[in-house]
NUKOL-414865 format. One record per residue (C-alpha): z negated, x negated, y negated; residue number from 1; residue in one letter. Coordinates in steps of 0.02 Angstrom, whole numbers, plus 50000, padded with zeros to 5 digits. Example, Ala and Ser with C-alpha at 12.3 -4.5 7.8 and 13.67 -1.06 7.14 Angstrom:
REM residues 2
@w:49610; u:49385; v:50225; pos:1; code:A
@w:49643; u:49316; v:50053; pos:2; code:S
REM end
This chain:
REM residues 331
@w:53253; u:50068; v:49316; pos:1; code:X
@w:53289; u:50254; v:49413; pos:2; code:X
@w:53231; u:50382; v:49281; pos:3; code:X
@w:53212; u:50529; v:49399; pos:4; code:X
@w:53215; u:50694; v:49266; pos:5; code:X
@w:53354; u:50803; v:49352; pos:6; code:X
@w:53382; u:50910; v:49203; pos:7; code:X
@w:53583; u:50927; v:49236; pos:8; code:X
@w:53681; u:50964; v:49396; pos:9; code:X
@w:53755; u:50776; v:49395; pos:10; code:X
@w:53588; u:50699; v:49391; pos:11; code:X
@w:53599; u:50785; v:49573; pos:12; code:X
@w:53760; u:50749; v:49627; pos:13; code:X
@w:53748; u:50561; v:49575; pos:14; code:X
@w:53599; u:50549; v:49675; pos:15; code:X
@w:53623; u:50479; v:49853; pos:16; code:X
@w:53456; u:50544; v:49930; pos:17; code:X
@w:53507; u:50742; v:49861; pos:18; code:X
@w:53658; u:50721; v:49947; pos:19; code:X
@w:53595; u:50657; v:50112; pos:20; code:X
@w:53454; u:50780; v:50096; pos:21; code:X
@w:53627; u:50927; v:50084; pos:22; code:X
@w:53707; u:50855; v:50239; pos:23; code:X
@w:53524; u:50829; v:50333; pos:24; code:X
@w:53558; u:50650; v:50363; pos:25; code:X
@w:53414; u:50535; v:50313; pos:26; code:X
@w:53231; u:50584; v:50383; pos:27; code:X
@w:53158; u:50514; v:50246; pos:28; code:X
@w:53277; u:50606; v:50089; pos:29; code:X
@w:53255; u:50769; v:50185; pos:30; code:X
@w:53062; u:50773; v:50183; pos:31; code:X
@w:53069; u:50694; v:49984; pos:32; code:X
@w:53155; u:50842; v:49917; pos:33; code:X
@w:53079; u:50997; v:50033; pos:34; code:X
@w:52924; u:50921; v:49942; pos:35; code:X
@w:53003; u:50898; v:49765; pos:36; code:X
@w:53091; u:51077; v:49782; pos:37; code:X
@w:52903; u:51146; v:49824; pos:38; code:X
@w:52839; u:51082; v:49678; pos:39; code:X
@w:52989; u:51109; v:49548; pos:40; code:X
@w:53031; u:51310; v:49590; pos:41; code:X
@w:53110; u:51314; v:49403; pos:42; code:X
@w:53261; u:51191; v:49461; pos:43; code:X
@w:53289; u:51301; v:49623; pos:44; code:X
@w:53433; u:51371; v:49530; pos:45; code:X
@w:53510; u:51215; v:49491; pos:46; code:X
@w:53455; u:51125; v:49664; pos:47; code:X
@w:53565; u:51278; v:49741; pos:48; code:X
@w:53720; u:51265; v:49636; pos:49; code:X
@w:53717; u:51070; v:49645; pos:50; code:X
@w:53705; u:51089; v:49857; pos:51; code:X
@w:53852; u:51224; v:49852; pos:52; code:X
@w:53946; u:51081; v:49740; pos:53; code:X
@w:53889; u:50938; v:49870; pos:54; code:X
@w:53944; u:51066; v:50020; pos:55; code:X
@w:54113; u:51134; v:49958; pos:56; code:X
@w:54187; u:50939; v:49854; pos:57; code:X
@w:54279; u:50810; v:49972; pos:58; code:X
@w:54374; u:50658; v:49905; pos:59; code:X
@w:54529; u:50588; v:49971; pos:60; code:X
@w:54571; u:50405; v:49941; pos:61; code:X
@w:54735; u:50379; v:49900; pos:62; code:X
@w:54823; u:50198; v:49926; pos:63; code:X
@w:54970; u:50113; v:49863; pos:64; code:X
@w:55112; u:50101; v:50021; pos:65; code:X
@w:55172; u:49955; v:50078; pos:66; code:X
@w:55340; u:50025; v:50031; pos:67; code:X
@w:55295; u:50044; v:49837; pos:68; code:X
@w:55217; u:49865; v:49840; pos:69; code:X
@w:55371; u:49786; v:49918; pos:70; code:X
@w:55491; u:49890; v:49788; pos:71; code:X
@w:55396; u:49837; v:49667; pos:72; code:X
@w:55396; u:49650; v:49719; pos:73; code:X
@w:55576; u:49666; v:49726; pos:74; code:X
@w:55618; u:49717; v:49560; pos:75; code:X
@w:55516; u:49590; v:49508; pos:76; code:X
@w:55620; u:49450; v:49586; pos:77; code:X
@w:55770; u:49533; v:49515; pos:78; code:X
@w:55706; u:49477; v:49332; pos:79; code:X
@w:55664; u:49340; v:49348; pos:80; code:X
@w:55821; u:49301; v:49446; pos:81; code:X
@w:55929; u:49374; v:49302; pos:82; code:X
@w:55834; u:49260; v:49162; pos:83; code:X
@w:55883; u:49118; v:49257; pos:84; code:X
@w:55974; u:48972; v:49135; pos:85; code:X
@w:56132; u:48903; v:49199; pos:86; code:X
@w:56115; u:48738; v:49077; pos:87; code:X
@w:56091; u:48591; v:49129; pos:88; code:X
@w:56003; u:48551; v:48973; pos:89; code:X
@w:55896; u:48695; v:49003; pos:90; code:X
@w:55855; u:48681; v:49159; pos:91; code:X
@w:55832; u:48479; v:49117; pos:92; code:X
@w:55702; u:48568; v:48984; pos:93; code:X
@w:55612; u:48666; v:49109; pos:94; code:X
@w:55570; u:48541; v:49215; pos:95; code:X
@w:55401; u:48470; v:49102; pos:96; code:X
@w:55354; u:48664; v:49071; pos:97; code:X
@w:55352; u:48693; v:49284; pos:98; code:X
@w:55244; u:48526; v:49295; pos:99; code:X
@w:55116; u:48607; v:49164; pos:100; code:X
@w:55145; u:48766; v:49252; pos:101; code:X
@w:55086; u:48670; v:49420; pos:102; code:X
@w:54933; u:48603; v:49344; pos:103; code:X
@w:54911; u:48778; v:49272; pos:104; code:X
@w:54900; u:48839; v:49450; pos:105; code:X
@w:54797; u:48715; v:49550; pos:106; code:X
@w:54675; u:48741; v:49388; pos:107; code:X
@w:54682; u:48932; v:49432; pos:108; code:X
@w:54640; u:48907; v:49600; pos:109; code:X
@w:54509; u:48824; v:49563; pos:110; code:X
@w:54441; u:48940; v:49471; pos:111; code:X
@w:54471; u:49087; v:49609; pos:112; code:X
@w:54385; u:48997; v:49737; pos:113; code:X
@w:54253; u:48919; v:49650; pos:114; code:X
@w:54238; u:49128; v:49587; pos:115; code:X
@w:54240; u:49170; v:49772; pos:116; code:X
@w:54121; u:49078; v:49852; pos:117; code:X
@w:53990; u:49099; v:49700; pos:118; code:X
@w:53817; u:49154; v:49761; pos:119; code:X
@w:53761; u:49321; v:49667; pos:120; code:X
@w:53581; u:49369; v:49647; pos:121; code:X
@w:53513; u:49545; v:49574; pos:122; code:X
@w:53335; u:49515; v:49514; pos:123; code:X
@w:53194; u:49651; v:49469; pos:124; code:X
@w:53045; u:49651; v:49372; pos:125; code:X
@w:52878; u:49742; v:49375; pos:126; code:X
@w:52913; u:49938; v:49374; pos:127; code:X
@w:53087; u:49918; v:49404; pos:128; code:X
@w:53207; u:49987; v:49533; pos:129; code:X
@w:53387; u:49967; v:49535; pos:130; code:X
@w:53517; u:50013; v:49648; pos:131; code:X
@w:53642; u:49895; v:49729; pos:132; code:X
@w:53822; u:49940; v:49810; pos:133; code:X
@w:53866; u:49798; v:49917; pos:134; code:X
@w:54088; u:49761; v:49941; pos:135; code:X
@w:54068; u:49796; v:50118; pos:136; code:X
@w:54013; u:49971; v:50077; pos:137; code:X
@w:53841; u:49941; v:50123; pos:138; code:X
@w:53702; u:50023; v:49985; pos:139; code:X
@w:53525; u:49913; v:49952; pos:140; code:X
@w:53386; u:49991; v:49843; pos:141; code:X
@w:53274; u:49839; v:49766; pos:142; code:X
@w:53108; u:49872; v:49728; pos:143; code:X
@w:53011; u:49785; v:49590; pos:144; code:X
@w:52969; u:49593; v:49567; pos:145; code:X
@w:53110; u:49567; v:49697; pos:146; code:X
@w:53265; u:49462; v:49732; pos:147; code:X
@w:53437; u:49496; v:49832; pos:148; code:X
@w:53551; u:49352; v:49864; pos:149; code:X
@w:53718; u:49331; v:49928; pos:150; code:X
@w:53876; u:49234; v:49939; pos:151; code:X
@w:54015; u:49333; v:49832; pos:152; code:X
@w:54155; u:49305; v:49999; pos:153; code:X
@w:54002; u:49383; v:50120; pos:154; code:X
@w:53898; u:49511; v:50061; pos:155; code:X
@w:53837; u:49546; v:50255; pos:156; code:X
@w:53721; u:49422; v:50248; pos:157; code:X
@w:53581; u:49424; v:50132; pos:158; code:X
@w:53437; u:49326; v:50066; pos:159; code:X
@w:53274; u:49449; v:50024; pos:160; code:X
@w:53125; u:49376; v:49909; pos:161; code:X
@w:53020; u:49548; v:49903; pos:162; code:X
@w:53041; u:49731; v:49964; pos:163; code:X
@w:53223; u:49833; v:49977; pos:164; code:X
@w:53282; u:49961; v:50071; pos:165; code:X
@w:53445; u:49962; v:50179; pos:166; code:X
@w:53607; u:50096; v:50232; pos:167; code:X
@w:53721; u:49972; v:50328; pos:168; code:X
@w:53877; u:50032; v:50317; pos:169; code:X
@w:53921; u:50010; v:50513; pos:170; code:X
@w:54087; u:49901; v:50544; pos:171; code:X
@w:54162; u:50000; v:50694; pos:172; code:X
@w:54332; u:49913; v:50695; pos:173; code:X
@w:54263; u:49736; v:50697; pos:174; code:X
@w:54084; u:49764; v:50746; pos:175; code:X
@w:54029; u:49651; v:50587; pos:176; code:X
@w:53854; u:49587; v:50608; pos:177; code:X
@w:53737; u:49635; v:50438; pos:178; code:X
@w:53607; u:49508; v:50422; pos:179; code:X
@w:53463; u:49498; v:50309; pos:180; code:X
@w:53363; u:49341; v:50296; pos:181; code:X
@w:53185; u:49305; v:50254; pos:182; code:X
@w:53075; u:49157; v:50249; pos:183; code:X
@w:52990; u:49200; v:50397; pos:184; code:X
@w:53124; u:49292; v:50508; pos:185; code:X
@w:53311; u:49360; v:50495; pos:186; code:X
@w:53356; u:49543; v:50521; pos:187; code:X
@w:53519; u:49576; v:50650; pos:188; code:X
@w:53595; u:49745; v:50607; pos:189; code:X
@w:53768; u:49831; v:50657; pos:190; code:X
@w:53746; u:49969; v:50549; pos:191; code:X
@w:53565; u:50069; v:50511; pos:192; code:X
@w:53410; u:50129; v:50402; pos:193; code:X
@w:53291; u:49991; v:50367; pos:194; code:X
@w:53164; u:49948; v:50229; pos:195; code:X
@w:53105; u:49731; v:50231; pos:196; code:X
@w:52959; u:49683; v:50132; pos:197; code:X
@w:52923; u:49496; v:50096; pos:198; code:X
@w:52759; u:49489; v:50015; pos:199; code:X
@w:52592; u:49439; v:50018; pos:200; code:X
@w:52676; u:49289; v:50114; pos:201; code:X
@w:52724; u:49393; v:50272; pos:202; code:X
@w:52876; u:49479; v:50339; pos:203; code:X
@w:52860; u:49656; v:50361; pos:204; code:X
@w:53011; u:49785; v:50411; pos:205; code:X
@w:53012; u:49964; v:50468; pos:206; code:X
@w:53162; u:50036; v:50546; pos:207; code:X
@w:53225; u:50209; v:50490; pos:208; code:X
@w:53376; u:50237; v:50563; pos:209; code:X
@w:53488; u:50150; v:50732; pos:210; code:X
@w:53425; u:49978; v:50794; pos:211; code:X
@w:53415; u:49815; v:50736; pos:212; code:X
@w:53361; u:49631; v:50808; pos:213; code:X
@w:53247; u:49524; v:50725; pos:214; code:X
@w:53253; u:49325; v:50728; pos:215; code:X
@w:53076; u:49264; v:50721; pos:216; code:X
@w:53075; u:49089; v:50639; pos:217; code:X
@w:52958; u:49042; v:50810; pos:218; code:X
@w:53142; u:49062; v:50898; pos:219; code:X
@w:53087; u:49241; v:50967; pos:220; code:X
@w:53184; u:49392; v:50967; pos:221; code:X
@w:53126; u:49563; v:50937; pos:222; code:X
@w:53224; u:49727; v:50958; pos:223; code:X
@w:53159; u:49900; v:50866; pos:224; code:X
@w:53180; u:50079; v:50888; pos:225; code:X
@w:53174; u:50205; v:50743; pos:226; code:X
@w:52998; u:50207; v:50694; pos:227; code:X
@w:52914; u:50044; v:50726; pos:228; code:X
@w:52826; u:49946; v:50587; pos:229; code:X
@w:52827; u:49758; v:50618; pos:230; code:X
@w:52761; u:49622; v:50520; pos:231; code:X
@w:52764; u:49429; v:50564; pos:232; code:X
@w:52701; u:49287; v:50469; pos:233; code:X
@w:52801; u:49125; v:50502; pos:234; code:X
@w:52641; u:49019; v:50449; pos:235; code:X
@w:52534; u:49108; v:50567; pos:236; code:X
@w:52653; u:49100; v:50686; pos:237; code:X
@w:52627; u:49274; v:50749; pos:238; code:X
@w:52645; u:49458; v:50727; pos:239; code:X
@w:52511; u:49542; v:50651; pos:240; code:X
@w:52565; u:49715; v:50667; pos:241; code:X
@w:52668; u:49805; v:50790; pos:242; code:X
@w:52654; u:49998; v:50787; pos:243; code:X
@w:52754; u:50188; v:50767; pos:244; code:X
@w:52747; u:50266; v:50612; pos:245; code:X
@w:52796; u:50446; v:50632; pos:246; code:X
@w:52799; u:50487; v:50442; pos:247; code:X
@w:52921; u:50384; v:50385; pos:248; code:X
@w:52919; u:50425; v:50175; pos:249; code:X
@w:52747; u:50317; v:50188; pos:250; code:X
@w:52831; u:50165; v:50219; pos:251; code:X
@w:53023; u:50219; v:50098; pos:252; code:X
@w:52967; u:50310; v:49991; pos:253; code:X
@w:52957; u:50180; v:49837; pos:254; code:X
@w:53139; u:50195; v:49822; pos:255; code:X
@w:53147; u:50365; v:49764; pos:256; code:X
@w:53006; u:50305; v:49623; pos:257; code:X
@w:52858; u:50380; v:49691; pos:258; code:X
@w:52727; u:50274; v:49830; pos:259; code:X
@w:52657; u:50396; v:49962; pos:260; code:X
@w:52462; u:50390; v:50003; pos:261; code:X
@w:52403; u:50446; v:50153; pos:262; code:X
@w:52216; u:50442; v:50191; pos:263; code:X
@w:52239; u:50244; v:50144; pos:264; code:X
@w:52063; u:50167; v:50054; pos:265; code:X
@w:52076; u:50131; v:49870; pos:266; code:X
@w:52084; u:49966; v:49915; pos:267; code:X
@w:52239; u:49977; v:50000; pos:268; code:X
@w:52325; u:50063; v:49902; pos:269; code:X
@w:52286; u:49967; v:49731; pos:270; code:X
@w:52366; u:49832; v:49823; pos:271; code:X
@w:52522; u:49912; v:49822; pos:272; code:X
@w:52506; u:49958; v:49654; pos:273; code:X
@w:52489; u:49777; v:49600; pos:274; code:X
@w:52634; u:49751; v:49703; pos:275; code:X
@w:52732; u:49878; v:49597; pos:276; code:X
@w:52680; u:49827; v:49410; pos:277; code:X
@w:52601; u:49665; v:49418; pos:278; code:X
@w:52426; u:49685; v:49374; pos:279; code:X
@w:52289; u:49614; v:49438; pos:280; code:X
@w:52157; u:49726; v:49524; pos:281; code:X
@w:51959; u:49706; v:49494; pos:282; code:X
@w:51830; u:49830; v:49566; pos:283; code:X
@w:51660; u:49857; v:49476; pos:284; code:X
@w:51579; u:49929; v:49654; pos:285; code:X
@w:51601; u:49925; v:49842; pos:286; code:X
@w:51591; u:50119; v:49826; pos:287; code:X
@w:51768; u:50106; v:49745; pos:288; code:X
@w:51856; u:50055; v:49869; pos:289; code:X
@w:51819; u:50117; v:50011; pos:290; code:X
@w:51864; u:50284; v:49919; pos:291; code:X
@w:52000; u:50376; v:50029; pos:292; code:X
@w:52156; u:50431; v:49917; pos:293; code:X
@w:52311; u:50542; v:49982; pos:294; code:X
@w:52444; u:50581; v:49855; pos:295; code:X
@w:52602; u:50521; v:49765; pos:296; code:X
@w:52599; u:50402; v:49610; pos:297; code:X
@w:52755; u:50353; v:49516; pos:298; code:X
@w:52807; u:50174; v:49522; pos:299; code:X
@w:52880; u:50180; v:49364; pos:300; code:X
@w:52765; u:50231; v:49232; pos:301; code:X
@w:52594; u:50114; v:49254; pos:302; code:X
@w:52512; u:50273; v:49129; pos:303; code:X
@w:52562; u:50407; v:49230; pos:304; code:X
@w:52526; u:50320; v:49389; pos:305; code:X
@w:52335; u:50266; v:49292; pos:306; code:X
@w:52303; u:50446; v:49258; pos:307; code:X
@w:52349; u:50526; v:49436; pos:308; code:X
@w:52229; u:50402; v:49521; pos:309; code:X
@w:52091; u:50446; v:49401; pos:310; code:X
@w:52124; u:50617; v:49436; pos:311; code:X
@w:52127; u:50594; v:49640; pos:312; code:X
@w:51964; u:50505; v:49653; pos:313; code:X
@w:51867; u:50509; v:49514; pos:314; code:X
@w:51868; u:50354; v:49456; pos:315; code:X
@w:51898; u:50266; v:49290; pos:316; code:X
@w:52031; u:50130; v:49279; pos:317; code:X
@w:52021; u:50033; v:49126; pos:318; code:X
@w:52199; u:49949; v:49086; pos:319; code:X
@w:52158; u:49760; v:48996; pos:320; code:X
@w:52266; u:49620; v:48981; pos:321; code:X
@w:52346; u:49587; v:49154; pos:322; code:X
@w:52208; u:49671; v:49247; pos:323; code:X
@w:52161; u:49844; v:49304; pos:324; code:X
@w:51972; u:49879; v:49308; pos:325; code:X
@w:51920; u:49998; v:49431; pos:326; code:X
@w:51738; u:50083; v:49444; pos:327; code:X
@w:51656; u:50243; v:49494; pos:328; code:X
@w:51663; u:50380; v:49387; pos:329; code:X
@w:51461; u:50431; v:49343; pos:330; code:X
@w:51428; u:50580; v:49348; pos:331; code:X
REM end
């Protein structure tokens, strides 16, 4: 679960969005923290030190030569070489231990393949978030009551049950393909920005950043351009939305903890809260619901997130069992 306090200059520099936000490289980081800076003017001091830190710090890999490895190898021979036993009777000795030593082997093999081609899966619950660095280099951010999937030997292609958010690391040398699959489509991708939601049994994926190509399970293709918002249902066997969303933080911005409302019906937007922590929703009145809401809620702390909604609209949300009870506020 991200716990987003910021109280010491490596809360900064271990966050990914701060840093792209520094470098102006994401759309979506840069307009989080101009509006978190706004609204936290006693960090400026530490925002500023942490950006001059971000700014002025590189890292060099360093690798091990061939040259050391083959040294290295070669002194190694040289042992064993040297504990060599001349006997006969030794050697006549050995002979059972190199059969066990065989079996030893194939068993280890086993082992390191069956390891290898092992299928992985990172699973979240309600009001979680967690943070995934794939071996290719690629990062995914998981949003809650969701599932990630993939072969341990191929971690460019996925399986998705829920809602993440993408940063393909781009494969220039071999142009390696990044696919994410879906039960209703599969996601083509070189290297790019994207954010895939699964639920309420639909499809839905809004492009950030680059291009990508998406595999409708009707045999369709479909290419997208930064911006577009696309969602297809496989058992409708259509698309049921296909638009430009010029604000992009409304669509990614769950993955920083927060969800973005703007001028979206109560409705709407309790939907997404039941997405986030599970609960069911139940409105006392029609007037409810149609009440427009624009703000930020946390997707991490169902109180918090209860009492900012109150706040916003005046209503009252009464928290029972697995249900959230929504009516007007009277006045």
């Amino acid at each position: 679960m991200i716990k987003k306090k910021y109280t010491s200059l490596n809360d900064f520099l271990e966050d990914a969005s701060f840093k792209n936000w520094v470098l102006q490289n994401n759309g979506t980081d840069i307009n989080f923290w101009e509006f978190w800076i706004t609204n936290n003017l006693d960090k400026k001091e530490l925002v500023d030190k942490a950006k001059d830190l971000v700014l002025g710090i590189s890292f060099d890999q360093n690798f091990v030569s061939k040259e050391k490895v083959a040294f290295e190898w070669k002194k190694l021979e040289t042992k064993i070489q040297a504990k060599k036993i001349a006997s006969k009777r030794k050697v006549r000795f050995l002979r059972p231990l190199s059969a066990v030593a065989s079996i030893l082997l194939l068993i280890s093999l086993g082992f390191y393949f069956t390891n290898l081609y092992a299928k992985v899966t990172h699973k979240t619950n309600y009001g979680e978030i967690l943070n995934i660095k794939l071996q290719d280099g690629s990062d995914v951010t998981l949003n809650s009551n969701s599932s990630l999937s993939y072969y341990k030997n191929e971690s460019r292609k996925v399986w998705l049950s829920g809602e993440a958010f993408f940063q393909v690391d781009k494969k220039i040398v071999t142009n390696a393909k990044f696919w994410v699959i879906t039960n209703d489509l599969s996601v083509e991708v070189f290297g790019t920005s994207f954010n895939v939601n699964t639920k309420k049994k639909k499809t839905a994926v809004f492009l950030e950043e680059g291009k990508i190509w998406l595999k409708l399970k009707n045999g369709l293709d479909k290419k997208m351009i930064p911006g577009n918002y696309v969602s297809y249902s496989s058992k409708k066997n259509e698309i049921l939305e296909d638009i430009n969303i010029f604000n992009s933080i409304i669509k990614t911005s769950w993955k920083d903890g927060s969800l973005l409302f703007d001028n979206l019906s109560l409705e709407k937007a309790m939907e997404k809260i039941e997405e986030s922590y599970g609960f069911s929703i139940v409105f006392k009145d029609e007037i409810s619901k149609k009440t427009v809401i624009t703000g930020a809620v946390p997707t991490t702390n169902i109180d918090i997130c209860i009492k900012a909604i109150e706040k916003s609209v005046d209503v009252i949300i009464i928290k029972k069992d697995n249900s959230l009870i929504i009516s007007k506020k009277q006045m």
